[in-house]
Backbone as CSV, one residue per row, in Angstrom:
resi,resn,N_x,N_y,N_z,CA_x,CA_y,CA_z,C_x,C_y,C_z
1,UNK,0.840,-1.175,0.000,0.000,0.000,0.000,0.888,1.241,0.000
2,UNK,0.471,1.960,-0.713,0.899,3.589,-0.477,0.000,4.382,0.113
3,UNK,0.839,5.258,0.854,-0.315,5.923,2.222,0.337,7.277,1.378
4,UNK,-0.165,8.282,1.252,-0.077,10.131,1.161,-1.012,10.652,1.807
5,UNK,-0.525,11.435,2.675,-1.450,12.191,3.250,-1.017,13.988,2.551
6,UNK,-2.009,15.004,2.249,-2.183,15.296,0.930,-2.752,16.859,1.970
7,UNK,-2.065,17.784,2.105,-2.279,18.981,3.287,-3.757,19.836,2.262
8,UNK,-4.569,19.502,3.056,-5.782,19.611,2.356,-6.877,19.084,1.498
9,UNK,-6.436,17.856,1.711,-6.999,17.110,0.858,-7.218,16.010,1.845
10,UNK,-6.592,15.723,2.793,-6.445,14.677,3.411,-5.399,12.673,3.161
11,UNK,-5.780,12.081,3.891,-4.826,10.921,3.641,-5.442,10.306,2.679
12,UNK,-4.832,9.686,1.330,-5.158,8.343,0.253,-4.367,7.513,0.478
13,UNK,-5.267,6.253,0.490,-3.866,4.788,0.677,-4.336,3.935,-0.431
14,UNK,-3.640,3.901,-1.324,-3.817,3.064,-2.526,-3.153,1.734,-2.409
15,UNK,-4.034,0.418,-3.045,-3.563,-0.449,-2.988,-3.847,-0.367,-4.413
16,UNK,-4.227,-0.414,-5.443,-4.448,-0.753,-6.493,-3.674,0.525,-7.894
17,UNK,-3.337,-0.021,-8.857,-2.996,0.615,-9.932,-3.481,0.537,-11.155
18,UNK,-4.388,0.748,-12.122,-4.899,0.279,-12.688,-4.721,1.358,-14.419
19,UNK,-3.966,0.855,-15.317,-3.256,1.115,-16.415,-4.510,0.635,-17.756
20,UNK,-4.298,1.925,-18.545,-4.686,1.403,-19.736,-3.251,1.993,-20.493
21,UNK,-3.690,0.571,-21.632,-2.284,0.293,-22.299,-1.451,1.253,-23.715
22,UNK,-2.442,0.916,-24.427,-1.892,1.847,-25.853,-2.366,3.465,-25.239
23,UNK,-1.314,4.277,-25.789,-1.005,5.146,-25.531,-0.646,6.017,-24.397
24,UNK,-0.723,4.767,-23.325,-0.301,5.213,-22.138,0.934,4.617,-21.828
25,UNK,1.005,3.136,-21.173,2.261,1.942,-21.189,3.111,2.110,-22.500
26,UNK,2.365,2.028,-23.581,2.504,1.555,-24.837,2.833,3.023,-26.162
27,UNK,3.475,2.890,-27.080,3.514,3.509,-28.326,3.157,2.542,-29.500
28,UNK,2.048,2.830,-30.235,1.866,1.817,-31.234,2.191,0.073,-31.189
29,UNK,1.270,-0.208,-29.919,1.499,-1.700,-29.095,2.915,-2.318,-28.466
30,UNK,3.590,-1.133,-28.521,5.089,-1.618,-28.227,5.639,-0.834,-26.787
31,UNK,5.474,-1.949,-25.883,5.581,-1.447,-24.207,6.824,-0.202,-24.279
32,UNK,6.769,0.884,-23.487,8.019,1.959,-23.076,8.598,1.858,-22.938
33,UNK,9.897,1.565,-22.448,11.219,1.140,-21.924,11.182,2.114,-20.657
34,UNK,11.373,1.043,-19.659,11.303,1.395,-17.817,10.225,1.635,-17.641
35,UNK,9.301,1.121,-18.183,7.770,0.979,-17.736,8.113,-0.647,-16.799
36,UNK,8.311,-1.693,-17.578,8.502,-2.983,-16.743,8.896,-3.176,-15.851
37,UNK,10.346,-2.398,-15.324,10.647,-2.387,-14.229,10.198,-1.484,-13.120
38,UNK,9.342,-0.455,-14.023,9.048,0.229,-12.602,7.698,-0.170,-12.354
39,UNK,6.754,-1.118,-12.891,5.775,-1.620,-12.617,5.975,-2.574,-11.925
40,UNK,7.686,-3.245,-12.071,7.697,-4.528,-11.046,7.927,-4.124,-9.944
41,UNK,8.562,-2.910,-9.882,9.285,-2.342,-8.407,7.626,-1.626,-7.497
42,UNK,6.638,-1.129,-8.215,5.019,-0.959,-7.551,4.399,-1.878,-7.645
43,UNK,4.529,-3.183,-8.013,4.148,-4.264,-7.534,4.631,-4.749,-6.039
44,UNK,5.399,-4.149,-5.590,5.496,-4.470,-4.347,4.617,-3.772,-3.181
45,UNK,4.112,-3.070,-3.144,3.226,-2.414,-2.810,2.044,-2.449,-3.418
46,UNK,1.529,-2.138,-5.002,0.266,-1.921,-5.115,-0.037,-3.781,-5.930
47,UNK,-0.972,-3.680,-6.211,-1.562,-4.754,-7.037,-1.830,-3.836,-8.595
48,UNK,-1.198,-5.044,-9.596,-1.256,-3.796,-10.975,-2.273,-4.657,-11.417
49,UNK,-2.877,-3.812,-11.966,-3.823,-4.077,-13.071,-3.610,-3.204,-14.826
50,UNK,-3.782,-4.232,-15.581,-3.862,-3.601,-17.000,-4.965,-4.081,-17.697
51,UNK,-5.694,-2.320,-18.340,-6.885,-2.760,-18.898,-6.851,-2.313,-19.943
52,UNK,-7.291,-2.832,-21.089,-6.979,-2.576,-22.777,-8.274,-3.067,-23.797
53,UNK,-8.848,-2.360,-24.667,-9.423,-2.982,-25.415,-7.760,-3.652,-26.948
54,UNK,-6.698,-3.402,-26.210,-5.210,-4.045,-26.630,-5.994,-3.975,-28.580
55,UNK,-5.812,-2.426,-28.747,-5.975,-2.165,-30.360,-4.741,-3.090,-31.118
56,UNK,-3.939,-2.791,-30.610,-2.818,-3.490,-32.030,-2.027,-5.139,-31.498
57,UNK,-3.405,-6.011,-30.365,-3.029,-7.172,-30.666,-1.882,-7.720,-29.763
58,UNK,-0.839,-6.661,-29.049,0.664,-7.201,-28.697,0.297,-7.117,-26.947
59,UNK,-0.543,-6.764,-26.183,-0.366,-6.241,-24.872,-0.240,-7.598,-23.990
60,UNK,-0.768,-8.686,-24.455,-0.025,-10.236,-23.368,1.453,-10.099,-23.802
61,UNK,1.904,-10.088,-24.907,3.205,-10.455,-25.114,3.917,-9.237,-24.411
62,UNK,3.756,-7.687,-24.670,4.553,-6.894,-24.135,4.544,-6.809,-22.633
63,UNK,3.145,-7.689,-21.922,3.283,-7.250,-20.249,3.853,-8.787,-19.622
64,UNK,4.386,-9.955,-20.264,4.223,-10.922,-19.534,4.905,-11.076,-18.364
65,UNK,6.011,-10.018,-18.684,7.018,-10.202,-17.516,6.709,-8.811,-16.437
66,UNK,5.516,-8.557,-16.723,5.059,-7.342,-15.469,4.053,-8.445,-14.710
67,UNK,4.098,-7.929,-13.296,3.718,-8.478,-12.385,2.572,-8.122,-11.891
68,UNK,1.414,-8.577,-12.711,0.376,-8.103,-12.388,-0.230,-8.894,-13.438
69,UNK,-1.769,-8.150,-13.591,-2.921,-9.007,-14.065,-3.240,-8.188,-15.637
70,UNK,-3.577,-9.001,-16.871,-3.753,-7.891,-18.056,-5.319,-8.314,-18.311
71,UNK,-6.366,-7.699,-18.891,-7.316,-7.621,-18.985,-7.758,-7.208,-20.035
72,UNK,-7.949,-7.983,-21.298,-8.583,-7.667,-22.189,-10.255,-7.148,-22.769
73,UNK,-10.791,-6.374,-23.008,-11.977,-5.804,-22.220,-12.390,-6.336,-23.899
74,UNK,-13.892,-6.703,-23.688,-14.510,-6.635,-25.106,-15.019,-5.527,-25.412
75,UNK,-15.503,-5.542,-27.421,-15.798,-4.679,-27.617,-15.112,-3.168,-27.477
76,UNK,-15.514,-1.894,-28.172,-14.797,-1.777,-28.800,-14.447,0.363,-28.023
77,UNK,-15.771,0.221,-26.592,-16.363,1.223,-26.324,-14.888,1.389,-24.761
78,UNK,-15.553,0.210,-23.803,-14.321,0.260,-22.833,-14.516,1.439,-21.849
79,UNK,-14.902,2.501,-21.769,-14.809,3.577,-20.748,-15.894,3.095,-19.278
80,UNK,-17.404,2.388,-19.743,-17.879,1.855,-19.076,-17.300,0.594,-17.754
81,UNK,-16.809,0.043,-19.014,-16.116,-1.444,-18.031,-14.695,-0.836,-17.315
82,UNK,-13.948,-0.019,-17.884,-13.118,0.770,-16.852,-13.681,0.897,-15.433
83,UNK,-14.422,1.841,-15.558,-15.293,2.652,-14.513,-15.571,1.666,-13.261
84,UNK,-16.213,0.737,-14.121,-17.156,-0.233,-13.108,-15.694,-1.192,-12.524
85,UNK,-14.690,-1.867,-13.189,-13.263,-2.217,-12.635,-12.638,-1.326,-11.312
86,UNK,-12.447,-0.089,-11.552,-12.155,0.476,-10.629,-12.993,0.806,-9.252
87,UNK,-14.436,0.660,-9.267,-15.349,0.510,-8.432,-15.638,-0.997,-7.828
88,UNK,-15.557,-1.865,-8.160,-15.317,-3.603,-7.673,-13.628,-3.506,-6.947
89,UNK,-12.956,-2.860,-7.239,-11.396,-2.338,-6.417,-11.612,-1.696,-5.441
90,UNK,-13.025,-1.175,-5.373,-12.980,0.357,-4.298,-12.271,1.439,-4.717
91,UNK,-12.658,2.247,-5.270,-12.409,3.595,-5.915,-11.401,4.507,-5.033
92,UNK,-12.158,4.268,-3.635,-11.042,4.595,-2.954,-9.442,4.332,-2.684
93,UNK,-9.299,3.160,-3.425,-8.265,2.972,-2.896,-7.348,2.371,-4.042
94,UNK,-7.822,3.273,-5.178,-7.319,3.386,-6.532,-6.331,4.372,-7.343
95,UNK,-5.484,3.774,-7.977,-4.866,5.243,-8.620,-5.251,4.762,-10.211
96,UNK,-5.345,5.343,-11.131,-5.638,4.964,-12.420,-4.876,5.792,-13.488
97,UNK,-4.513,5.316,-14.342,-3.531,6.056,-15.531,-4.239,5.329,-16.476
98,UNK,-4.319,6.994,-17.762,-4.395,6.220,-18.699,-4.497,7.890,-19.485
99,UNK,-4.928,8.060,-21.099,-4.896,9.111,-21.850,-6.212,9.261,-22.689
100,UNK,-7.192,7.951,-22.954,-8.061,8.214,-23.967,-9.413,8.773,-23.549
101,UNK,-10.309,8.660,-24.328,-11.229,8.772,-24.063,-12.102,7.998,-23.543
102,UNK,-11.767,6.623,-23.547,-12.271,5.743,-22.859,-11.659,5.461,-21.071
103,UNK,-10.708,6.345,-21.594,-9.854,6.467,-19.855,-10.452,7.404,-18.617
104,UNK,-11.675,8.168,-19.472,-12.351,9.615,-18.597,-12.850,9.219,-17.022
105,UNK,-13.871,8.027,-17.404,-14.741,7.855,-15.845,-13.424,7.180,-15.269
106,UNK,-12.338,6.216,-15.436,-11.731,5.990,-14.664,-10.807,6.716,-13.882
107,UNK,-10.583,7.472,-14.607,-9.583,8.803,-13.676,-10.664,9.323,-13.066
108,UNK,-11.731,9.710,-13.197,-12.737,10.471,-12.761,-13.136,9.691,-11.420
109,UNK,-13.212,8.526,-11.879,-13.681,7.726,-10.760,-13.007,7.008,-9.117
110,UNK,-11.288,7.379,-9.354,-10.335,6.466,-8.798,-10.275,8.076,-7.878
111,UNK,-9.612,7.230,-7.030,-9.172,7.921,-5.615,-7.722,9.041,-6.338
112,UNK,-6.763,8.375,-7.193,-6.290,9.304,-7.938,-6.184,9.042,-9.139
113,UNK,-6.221,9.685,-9.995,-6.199,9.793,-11.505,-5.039,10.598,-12.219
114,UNK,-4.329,9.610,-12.618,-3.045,10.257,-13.552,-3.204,10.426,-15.274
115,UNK,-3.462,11.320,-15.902,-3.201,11.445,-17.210,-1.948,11.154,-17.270
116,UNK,-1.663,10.722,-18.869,-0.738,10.950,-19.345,-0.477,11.372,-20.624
117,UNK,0.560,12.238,-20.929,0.067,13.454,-22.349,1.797,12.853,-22.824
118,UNK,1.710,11.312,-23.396,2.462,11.041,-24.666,2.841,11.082,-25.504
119,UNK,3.230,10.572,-26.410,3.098,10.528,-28.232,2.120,10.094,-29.126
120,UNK,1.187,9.966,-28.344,-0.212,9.804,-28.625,-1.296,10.835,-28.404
121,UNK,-0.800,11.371,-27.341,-1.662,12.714,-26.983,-2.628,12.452,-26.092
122,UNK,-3.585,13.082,-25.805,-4.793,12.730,-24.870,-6.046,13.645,-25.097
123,UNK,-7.159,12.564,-24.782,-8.085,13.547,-24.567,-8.569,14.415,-23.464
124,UNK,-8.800,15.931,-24.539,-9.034,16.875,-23.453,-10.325,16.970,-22.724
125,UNK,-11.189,16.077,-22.918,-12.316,15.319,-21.781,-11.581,14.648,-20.598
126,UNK,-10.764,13.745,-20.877,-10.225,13.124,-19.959,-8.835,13.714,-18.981
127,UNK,-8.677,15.213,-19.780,-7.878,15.615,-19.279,-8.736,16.524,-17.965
128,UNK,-9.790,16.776,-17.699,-10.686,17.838,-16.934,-11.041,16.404,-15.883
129,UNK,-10.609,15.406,-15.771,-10.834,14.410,-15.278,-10.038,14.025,-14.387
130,UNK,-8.846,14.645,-14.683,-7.443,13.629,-13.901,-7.222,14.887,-12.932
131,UNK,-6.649,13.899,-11.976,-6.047,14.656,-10.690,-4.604,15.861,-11.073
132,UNK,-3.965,14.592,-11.414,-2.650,15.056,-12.201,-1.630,14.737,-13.612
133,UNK,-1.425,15.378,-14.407,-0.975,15.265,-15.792,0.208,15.671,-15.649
134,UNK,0.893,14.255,-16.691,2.246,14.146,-16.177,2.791,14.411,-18.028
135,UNK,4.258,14.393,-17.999,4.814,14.317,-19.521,5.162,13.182,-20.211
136,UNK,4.661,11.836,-19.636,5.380,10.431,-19.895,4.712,9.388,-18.460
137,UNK,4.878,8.366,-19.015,4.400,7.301,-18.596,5.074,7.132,-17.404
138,UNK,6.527,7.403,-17.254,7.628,7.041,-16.642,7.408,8.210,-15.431
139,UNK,7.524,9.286,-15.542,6.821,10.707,-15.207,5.862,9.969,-13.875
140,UNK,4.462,9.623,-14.604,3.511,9.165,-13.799,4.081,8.010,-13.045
141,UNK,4.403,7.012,-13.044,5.272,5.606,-12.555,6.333,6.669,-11.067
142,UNK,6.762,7.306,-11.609,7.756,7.502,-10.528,7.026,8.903,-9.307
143,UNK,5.868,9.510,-9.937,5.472,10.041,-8.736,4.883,8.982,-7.465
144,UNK,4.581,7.701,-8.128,3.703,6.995,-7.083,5.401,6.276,-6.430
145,UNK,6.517,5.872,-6.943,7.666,5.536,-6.248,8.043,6.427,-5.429
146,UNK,7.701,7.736,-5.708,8.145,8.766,-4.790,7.020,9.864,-4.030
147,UNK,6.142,9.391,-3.663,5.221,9.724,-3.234,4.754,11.434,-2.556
148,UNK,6.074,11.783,-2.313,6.201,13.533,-2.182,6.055,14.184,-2.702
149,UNK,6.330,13.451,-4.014,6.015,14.514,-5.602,4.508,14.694,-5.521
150,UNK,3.540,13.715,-5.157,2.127,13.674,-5.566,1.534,14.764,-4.212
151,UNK,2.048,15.108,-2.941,2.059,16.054,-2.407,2.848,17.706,-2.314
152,UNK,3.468,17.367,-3.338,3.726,18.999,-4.124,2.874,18.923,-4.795
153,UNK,2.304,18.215,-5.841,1.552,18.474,-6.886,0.440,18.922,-6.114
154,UNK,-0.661,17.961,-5.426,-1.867,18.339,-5.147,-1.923,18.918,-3.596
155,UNK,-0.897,19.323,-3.273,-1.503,20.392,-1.425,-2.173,21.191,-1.932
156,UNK,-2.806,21.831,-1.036,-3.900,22.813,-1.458,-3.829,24.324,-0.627
């Protein structure tokens, strides 16, 4: 678990992480480099989750050696079954990353919500959604390793 307590906001203790893949983890189905290891190193603490409607086919092969669970969602919509994933987790005790438009209710919905504004870009629905917007995947990954950063970002 990660505990932040957040001067104005109060304490979040996340056990859960919950990733969507292309364009967040991923560039054109092909995992980031130091995404793997720093998902193995918050696997010690959180429980990962990866959720994908996996557009280009590769997301078992690129996560096998991440330590966590991948989740191929049917169909073709996905923002719904996000939502409701992160609520069967307890919302509370969620952090969620992701960039699309199908990523909106889950940032919206999780205890924290990380955009991420890639080489893919993001939507600016889902950007009025997230707690905090980072420049890279890696960016987001290492505020939750370093947990002080996410209390500069959001004190109030």
């Amino acid at each position: 678990m990660i505990s932040v307590v957040v001067p104005g906001l109060g304490e979040v203790c996340l056990k859960h992480i919950v990733l969507d893949f292309n364009g967040t983890m991923a560039t054109d189905g092909i995992l980031i480099p130091g995404v793997q290891e720093r998902l193995n190193k918050l696997s010690e603490q959180l429980d990962v989750h990866i959720l994908t409607a996996d557009t280009f086919g590769t997301v078992r092969e690129a996560c096998h050696l991440i330590n966590g669970s991948v989740t191929v969602l049917p169909g073709e919509i996905g923002g719904p079954e996000k939502e409701n994933f992160i609520r069967q987790l307890g919302e509370k005790n969620v952090v969620a990353v992701g960039n699309g438009m199908n990523d909106r209710l889950m940032l919206r919905t999780a205890a924290l919500g990380i955009l991420v504004l890639g080489s893919e870009g993001a939507c600016g629905q889902t950007l009025a959604s997230a707690d905090i917007v980072v420049g890279s995947i890696l960016d987001g990954l290492d505020l939750l390793l370093n947990p002080k950063r996410i209390i500069a970002t959001l004190r109030r």
